[in-house]
C-alpha positions as a Markdown table, in Angstrom:
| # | Residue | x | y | z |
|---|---|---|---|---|
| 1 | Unk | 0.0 | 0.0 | 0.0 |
| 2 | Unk | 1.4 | 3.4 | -0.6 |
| 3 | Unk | 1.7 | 6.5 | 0.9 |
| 4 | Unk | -0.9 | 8.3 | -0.8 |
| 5 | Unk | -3.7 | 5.7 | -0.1 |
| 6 | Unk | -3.0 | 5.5 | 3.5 |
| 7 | Unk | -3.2 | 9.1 | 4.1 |
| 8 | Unk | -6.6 | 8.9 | 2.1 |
| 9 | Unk | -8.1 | 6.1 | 5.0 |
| 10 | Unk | -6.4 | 8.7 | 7.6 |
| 11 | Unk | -8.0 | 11.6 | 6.1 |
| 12 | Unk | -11.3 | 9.3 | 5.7 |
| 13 | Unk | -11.2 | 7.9 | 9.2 |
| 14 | Unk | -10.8 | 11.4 | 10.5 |
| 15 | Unk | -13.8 | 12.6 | 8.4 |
| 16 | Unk | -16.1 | 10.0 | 9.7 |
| 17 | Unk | -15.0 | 10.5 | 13.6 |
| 18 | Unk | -15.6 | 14.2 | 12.9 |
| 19 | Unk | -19.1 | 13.7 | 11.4 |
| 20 | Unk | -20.3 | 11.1 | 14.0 |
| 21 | Unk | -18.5 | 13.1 | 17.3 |
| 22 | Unk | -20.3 | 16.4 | 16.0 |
| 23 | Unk | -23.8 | 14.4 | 15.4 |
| 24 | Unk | -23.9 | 12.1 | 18.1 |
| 25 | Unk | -21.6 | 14.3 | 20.9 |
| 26 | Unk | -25.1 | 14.0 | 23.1 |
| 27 | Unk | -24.7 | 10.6 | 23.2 |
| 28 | Unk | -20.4 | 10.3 | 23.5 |
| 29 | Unk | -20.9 | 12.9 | 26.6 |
| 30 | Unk | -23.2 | 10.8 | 28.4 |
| 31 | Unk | -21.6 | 7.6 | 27.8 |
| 32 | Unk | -18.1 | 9.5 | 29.1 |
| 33 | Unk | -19.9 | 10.1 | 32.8 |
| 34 | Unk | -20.6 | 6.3 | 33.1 |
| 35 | Unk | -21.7 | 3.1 | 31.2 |
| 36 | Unk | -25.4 | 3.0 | 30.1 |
| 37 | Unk | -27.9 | 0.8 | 28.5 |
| 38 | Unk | -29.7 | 1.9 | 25.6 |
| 39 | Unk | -32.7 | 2.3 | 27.3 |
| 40 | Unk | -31.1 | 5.0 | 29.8 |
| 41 | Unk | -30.1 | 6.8 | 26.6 |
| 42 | Unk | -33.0 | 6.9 | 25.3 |
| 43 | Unk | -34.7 | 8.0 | 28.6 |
| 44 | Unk | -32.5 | 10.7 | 29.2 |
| 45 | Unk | -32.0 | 12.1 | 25.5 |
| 46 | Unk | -35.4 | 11.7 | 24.6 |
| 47 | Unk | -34.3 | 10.3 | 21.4 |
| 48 | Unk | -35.8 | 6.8 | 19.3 |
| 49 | Unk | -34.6 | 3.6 | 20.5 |
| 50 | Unk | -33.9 | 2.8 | 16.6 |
| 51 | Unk | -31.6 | 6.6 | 16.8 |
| 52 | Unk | -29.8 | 5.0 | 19.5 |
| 53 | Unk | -29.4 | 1.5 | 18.1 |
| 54 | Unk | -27.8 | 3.2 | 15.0 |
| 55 | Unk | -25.5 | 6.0 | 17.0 |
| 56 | Unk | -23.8 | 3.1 | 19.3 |
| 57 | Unk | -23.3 | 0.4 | 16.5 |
| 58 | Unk | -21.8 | 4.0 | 14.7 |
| 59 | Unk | -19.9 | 4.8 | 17.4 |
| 60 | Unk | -18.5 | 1.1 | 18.8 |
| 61 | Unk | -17.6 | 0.8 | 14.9 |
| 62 | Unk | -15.0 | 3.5 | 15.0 |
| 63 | Unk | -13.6 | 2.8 | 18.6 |
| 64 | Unk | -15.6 | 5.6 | 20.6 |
| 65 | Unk | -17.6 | 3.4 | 22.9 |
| 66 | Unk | -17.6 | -0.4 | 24.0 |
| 67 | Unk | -20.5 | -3.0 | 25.2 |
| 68 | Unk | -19.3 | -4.1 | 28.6 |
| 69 | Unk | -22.4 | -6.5 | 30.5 |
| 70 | Unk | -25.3 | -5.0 | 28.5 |
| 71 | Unk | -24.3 | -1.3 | 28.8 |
| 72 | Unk | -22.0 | 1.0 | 26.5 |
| 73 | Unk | -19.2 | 3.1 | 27.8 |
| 74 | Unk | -17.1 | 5.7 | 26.0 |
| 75 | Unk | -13.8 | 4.5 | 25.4 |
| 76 | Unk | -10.8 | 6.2 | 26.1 |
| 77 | Unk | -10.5 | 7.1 | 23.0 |
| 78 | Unk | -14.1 | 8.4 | 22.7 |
| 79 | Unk | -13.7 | 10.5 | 26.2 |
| 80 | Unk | -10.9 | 12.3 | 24.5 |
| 81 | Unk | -12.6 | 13.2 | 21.4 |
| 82 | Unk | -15.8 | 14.1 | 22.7 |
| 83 | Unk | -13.9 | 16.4 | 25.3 |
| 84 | Unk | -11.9 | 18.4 | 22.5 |
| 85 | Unk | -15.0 | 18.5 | 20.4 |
| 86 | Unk | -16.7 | 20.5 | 23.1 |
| 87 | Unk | -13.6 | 22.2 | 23.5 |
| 88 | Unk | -13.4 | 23.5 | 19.8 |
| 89 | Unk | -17.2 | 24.2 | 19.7 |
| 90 | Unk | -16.9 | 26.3 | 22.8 |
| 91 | Unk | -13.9 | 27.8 | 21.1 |
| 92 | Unk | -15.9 | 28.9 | 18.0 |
| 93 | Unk | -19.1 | 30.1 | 19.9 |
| 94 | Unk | -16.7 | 32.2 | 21.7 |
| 95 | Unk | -14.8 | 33.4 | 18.4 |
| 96 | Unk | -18.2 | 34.4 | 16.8 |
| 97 | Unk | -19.5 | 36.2 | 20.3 |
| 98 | Unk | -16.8 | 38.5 | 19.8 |
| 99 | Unk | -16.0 | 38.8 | 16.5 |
| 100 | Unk | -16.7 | 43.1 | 16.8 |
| 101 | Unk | -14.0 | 42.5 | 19.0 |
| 102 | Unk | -11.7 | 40.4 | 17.4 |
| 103 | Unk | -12.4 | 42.6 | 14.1 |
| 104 | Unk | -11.3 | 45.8 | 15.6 |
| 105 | Unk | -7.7 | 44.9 | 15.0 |
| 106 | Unk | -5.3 | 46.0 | 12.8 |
| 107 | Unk | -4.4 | 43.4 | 10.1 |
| 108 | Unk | -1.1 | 44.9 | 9.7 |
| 109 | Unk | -0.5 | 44.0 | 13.4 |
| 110 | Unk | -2.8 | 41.6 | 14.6 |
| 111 | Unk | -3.0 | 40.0 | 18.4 |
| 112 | Unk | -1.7 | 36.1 | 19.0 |
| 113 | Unk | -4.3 | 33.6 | 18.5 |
| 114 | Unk | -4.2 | 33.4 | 22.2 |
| 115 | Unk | -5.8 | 36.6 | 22.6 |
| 116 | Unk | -9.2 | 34.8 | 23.4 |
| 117 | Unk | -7.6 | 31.0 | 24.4 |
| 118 | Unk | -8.5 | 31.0 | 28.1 |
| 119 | Unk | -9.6 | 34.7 | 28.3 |
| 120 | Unk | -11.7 | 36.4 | 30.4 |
| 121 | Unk | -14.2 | 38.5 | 28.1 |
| 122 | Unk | -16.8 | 40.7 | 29.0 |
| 123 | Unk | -19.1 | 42.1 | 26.4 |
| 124 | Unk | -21.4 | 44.8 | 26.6 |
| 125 | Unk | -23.8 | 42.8 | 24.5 |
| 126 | Unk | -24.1 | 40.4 | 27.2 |
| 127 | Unk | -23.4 | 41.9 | 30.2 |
| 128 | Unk | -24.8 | 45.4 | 29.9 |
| 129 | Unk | -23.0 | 48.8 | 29.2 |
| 130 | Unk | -21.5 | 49.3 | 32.5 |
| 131 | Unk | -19.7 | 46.4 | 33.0 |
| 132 | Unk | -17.1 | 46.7 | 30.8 |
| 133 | Unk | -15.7 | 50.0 | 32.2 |
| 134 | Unk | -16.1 | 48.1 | 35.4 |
| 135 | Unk | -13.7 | 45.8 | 34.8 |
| 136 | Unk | -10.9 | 48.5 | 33.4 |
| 137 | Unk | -11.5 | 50.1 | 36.7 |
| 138 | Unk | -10.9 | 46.7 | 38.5 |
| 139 | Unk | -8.0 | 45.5 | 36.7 |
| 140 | Unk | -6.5 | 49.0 | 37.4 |
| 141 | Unk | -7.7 | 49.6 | 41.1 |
| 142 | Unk | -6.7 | 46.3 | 42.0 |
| 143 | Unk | -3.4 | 47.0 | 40.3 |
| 144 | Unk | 0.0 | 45.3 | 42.2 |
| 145 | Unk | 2.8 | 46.0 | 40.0 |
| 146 | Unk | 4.1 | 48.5 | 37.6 |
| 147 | Unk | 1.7 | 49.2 | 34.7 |
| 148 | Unk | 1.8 | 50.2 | 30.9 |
| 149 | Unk | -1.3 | 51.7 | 29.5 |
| 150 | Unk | -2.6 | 53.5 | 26.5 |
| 151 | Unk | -6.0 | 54.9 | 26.2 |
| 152 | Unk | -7.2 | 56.4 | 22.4 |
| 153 | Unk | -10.4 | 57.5 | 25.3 |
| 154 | Unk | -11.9 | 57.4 | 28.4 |
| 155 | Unk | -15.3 | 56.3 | 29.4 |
| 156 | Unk | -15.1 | 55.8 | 33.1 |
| 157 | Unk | -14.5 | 59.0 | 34.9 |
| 158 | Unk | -12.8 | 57.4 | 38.1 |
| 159 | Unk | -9.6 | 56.0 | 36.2 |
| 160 | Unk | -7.5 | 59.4 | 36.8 |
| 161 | Unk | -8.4 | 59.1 | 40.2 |
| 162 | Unk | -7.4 | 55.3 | 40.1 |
| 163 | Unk | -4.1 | 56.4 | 38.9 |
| 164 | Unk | -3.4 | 59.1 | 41.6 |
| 165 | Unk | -3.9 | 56.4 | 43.8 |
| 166 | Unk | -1.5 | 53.8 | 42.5 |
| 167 | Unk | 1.3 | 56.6 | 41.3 |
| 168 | Unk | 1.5 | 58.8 | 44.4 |
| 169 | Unk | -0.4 | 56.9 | 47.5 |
| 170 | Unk | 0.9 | 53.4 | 47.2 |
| 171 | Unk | 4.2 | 54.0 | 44.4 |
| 172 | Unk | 3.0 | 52.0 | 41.8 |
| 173 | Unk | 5.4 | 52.7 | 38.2 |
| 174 | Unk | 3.2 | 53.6 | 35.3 |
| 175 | Unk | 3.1 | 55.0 | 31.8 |
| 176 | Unk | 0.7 | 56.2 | 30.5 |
| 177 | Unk | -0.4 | 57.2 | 27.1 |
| 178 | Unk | -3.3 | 59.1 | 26.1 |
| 179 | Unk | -4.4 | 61.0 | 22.4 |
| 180 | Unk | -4.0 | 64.5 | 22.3 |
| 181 | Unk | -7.9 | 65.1 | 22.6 |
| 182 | Unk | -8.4 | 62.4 | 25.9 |
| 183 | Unk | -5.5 | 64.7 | 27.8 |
| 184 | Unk | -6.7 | 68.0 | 26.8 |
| 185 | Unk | -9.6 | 66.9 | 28.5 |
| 186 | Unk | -8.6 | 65.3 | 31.2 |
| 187 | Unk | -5.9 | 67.7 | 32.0 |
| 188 | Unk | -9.2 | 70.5 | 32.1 |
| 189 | Unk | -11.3 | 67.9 | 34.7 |
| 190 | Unk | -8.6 | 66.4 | 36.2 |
| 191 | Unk | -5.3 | 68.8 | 36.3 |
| 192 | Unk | -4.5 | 68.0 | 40.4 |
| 193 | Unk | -4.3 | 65.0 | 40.1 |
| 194 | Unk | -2.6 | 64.7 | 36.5 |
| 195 | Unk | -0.1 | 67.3 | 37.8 |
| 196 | Unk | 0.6 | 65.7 | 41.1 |
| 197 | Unk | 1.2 | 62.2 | 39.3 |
| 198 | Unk | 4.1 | 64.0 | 36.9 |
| 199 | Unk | 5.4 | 65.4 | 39.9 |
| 200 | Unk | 5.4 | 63.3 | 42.9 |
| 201 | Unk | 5.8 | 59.9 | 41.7 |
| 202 | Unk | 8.1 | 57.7 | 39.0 |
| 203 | Unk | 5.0 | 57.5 | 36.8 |
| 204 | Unk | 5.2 | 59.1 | 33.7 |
| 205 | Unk | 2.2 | 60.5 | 31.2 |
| 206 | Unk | 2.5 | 60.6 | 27.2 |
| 207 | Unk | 0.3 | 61.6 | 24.2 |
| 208 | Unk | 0.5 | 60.2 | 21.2 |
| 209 | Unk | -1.4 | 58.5 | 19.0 |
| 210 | Unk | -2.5 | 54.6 | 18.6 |
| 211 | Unk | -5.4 | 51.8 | 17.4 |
| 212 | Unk | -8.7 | 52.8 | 18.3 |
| 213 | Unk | -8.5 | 49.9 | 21.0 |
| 214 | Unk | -6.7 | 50.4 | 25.0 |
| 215 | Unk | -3.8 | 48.5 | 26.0 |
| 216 | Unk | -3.1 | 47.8 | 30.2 |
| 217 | Unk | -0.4 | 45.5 | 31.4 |
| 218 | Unk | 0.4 | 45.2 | 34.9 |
| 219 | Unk | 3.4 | 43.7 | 35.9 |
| 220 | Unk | 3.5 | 42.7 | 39.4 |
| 221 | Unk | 5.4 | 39.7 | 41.4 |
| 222 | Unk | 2.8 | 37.0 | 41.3 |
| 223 | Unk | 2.6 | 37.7 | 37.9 |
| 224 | Unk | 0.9 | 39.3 | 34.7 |
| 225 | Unk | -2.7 | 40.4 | 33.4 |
| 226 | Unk | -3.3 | 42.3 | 30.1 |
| 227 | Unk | -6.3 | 43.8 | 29.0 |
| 228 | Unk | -7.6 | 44.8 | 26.0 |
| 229 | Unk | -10.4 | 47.1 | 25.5 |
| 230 | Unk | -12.4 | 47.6 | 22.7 |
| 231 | Unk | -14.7 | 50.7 | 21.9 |
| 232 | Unk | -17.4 | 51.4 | 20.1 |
| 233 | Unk | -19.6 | 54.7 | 19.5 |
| 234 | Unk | -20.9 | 55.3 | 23.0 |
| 235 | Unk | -18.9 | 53.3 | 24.8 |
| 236 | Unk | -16.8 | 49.9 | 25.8 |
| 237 | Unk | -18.0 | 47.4 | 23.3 |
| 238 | Unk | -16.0 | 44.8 | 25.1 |
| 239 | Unk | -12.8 | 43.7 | 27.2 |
| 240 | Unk | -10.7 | 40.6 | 27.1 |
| 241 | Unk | -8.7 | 40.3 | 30.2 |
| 242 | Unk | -5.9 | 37.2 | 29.5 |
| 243 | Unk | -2.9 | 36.0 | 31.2 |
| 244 | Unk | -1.0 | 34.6 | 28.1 |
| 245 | Unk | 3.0 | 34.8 | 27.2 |
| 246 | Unk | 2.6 | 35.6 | 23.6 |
| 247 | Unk | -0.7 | 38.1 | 24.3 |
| 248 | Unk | 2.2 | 39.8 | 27.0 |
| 249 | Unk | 4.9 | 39.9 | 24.3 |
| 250 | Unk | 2.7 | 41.6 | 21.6 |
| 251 | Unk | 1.0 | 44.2 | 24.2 |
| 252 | Unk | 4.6 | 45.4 | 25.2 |
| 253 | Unk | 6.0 | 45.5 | 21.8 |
| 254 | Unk | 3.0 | 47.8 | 20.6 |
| 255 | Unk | 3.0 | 50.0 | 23.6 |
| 256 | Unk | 6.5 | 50.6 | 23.0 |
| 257 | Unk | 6.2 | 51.6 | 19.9 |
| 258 | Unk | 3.0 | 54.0 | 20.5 |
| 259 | Unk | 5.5 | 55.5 | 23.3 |
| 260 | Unk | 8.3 | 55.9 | 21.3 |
| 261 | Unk | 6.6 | 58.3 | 19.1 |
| 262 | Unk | 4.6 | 60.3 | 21.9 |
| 263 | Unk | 5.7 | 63.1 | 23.5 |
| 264 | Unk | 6.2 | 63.4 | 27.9 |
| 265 | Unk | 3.8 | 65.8 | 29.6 |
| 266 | Unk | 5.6 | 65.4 | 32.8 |
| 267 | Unk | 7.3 | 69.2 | 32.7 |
| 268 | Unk | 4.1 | 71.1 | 31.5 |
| 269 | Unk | 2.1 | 69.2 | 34.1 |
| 270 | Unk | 4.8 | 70.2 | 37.2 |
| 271 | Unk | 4.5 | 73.5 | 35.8 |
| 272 | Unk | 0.9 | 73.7 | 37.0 |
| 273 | Unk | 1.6 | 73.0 | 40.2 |
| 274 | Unk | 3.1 | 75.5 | 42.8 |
| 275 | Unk | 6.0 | 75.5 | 43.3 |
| 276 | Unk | 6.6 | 74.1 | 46.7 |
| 277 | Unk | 5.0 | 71.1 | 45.2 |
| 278 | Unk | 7.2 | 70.1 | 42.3 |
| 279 | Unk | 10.1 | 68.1 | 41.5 |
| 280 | Unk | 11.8 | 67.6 | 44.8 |
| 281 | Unk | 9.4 | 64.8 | 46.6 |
| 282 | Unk | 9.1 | 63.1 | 42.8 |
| 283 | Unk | 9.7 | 59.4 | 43.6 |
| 284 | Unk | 12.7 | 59.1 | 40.5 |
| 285 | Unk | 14.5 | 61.9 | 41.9 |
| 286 | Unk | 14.5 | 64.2 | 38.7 |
């Protein structure tokens, strides 16, 4: 037999475990939990007995289950596949929630595929329009390391305050980027505490531009979190909060670059503040 015609029975073997793990994954879960006669199947599935004669002489043909004393049992084999079926189908239901999400960026510079592998996502779709900033404010509030962070805006109007907080009052290191129309107005609601954090702490503030979607990586002992958030008009459309290497890697590479190419506010915010309050109790010393 040659090559070619064995990888034709692979590719057709792997076809049919596809088709009858996808159609009959009701039956493959069940039978995974613990053995089962027919009858129990067709009890608890509410399916024909003659749909569940076919599905198990299917399913024992291509190894998934096995008769043992009357009653069918996934085999090892069967466990496994049903498991990563479910896995892949949870996978794409979650890829297709959040495609606005996924869609917002740049194909020049796209995330690692493990931007939504094991993520955290909150969507505004689902769980209303106020949870999303929510969970910006958490992920920063709870913040236990130094942070990068660039925001093209800002919906929740606690975050400056958040900062002040983490910069001056506990000595947090962050930098943080904003657009040129975010800071103008924030510097106009917000110039005490915007000042104070340029002058009294190692934290630094930028503003330049970048994407249309927010970057935050905290960097603390235990660990790492990164979050992206994605806006829309009127709002947060969604975050993704995710603990992965490659996610980590690609969040710092693009924050660098945004940085690299903003300017530092830090002088024309100290110049704001009197005098007695400047540069001499700044945490870096400058």
């Amino acid at each position: 037999m040659d090559i070619s015609t064995i990888r034709m029975r692979e590719e057709d073997d792997v076809h049919d475990i596809l088709s009858i793990v996808e159609k009959r994954s009701d039956v493959l879960a069940q039978l995974s939990e613990k053995p089962l006669y027919p009858r129990d199947l067709v009890e608890e599935l509410e399916l024909s007995r003659s749909t569940i004669t076919r599905a198990l002489g299917t399913l024992e043909n291509l190894d998934l289950v096995e008769k043992q004393n009357g009653k069918y049992a996934a085999t090892r084999f069967g466990e496994l596949s049903v498991r990563r079926f479910q896995n892949y189908r949870t996978e794409i239901k979650t890829l297709v929630s959040t495609k606005s999400l996924v869609q917002a960026f740049p194909e020049a510079d796209p995330p690692p595929i493990e931007l939504i592998e094991g993520a955290d996502i909150v969507l505004r779709s689902e769980h209303g329009a106020f949870k999303p900033p929510e969970v910006v404010e958490e992920t920063m509030r709870e913040n236990k390391g130094d942070t990068i962070a660039y925001f093209p805006t800002i919906i929740n109007p606690n975050l400056p305050r958040v900062w002040y907080r983490n910069a001056v009052d506990i000595g947090n290191e962050m930098a943080i980027v904003l657009n040129e129309e975010t800071y103008n107005r924030l510097k106009t609601e917000y110039d005490d505490e915007l000042s104070t954090i340029a002058a009294r702490s190692a934290s630094s503030l930028y503003v330049g531009d970048g994407p249309a979607f927010g970057l935050i990586c905290v960097d603390a002992d235990d660990g790492f979190t990164v979050l992206i958030v994605i806006y829309s008009e009127g709002g947060i459309e969604g975050t993704i909060v995710n603990q992965s290497i490659e996610l980590h890697k690609w969040v710092k590479g693009l924050f660098d670059r945004i940085r690299a190419e903003a300017r530092c506010v830090d002088d024309e915010l100290q110049d704001q503040l009197p005098e007695e309050a400047e540069n001499p109790t700044r945490a870096d010393g400058a």
